[in-house]
C-alpha positions in Angstrom: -2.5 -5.6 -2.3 -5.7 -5.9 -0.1 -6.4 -4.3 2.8 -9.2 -3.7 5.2 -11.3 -0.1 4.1 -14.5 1.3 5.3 -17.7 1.9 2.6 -18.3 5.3 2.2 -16.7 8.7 2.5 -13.7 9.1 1.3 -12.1 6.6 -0.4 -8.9 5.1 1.4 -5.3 6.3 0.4 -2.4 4.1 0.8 1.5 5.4 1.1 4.6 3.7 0.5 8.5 4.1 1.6 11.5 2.0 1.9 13.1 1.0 4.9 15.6 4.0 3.9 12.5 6.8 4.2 12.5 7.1 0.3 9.0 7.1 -1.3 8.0 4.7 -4.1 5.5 5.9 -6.4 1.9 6.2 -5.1 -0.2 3.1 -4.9 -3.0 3.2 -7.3 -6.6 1.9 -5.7 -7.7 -0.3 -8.3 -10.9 -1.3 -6.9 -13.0 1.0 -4.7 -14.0 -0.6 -1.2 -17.0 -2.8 -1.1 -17.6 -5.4 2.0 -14.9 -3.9 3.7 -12.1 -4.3 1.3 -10.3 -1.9 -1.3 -7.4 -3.2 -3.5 -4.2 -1.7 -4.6 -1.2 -1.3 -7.1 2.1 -1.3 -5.6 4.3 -0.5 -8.6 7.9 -1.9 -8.0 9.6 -1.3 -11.7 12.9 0.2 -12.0 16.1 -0.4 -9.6 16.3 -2.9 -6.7 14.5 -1.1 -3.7 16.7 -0.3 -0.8 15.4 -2.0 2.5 14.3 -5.2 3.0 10.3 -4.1 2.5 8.3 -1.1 2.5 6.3 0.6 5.4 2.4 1.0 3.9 0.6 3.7 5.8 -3.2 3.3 5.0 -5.3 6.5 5.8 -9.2 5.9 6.0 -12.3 7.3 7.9 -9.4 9.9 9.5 -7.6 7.0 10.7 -4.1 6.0 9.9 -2.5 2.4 10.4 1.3 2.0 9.9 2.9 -1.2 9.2 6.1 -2.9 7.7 5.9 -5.4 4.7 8.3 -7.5 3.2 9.4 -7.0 -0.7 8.9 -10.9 -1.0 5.0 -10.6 0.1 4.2 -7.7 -2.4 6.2 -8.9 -5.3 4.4 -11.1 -7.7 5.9 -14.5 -8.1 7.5 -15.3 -11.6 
């Protein structure tokens, strides 16, 4: 996943839950911000997710930006 990051500082950190408040295992920055973009793993193995998506909270420059996601956006197609 893509999202919008400041250069510099501290890199970004990104946080993922199901629509039940459960936790999914950390999303891994795969590519460190440059032009204002950072990249992420979402890992999604294992059992079928309760929820119909995941909330992502993104924390950077000591900011934090909530927002719901559908399982069908994040979910690479077969």
């Amino acid at each position: 996943m893509e999202v919008s990051a400041p250069e510099g500082g501290k890199p970004p950190e990104l946080f993922a839950e199901t629509g039940d408040g459960e936790y999914v295992a950390a999303p891994e920055l795969t590519d460190k911000p440059a032009g204002g973009r950072a990249a992420f793993r979402i890992a999604l193995d294992g059992p079928d997710l309760p929820g119909a998506g995941l909330r992502l909270t993104l924390v950077a420059a000591g900011e934090a930006i909530e927002t719901r996601v559908p399982l069908d956006a994040i979910r690479p197609k077969s």
